[in-house]
C-alpha positions in Angstrom: 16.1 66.6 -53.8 14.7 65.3 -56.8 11.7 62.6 -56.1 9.0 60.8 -57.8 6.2 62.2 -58.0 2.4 59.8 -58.1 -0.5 62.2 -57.6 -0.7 66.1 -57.7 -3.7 67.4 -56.8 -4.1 71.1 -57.9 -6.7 73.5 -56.1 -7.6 75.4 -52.2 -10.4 72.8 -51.1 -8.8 69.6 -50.8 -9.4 67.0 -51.6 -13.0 67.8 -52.8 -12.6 70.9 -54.7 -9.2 70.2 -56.5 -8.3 68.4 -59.8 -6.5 65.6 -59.4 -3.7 63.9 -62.0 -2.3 60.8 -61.0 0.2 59.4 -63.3 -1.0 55.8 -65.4 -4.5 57.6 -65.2 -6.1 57.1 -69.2 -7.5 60.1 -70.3 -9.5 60.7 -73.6 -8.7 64.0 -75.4 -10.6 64.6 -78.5 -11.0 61.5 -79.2 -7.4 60.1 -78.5 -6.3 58.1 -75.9 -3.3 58.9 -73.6 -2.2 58.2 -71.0 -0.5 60.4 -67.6 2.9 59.3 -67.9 5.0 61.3 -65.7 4.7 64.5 -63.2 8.2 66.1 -62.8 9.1 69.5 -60.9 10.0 72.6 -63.4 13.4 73.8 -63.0 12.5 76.5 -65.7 9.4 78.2 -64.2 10.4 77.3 -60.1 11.4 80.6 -58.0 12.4 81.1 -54.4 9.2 81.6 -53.5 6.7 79.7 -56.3 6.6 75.9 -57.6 6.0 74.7 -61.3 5.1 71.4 -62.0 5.3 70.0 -65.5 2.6 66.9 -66.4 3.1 64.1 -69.4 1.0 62.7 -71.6 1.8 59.5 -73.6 -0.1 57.1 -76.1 1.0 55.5 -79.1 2.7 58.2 -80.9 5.0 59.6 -78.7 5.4 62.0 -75.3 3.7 65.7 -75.1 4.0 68.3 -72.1 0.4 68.9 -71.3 0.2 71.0 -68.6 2.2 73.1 -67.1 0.8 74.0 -62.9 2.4 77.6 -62.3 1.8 79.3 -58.4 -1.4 77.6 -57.8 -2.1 75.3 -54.6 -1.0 72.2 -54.8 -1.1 68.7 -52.9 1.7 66.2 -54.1 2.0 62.5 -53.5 5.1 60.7 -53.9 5.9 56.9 -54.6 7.3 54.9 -52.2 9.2 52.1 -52.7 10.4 49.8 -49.7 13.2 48.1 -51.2 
């Protein structure tokens, strides 16, 4: 089941000792804006037994994978929508 994916939050001490990336977060990497577009599971890199999670960056030029999270601990949060 493919979902959408609003927060991943990458570490063992949650929620205090953990990065977090939530998408429409802005970010400034030297010295260029962008801005967390889009958090999406990785086919490529997923096993049976270990997750990969691919995150998005966006600004005025186009889309760039930024990071890719491979067999680390994670904490996701999903949108819901109550249509």
């Amino acid at each position: 089941m493919q979902t959408d994916i609003r927060k991943i939050s990458v570490g063992k001490n949650y929620p205090e000792g953990v990065m977090h990336f939530l998408v429409g977060k802005s970010m400034n990497l030297q010295g260029v804006p962008y801005v967390i577009s889009k958090i999406d599971l990785n086919q490529t890199y997923a096993t049976k037994d270990k997750i990969a999670y691919d995150i998005y960056l966006t600004n005025y030029t186009g889309t760039v994978l930024w990071k890719t999270i491979y067999d680390l601990p994670v904490v996701i949060e999903n949108n819901i929508n109550f249509e």
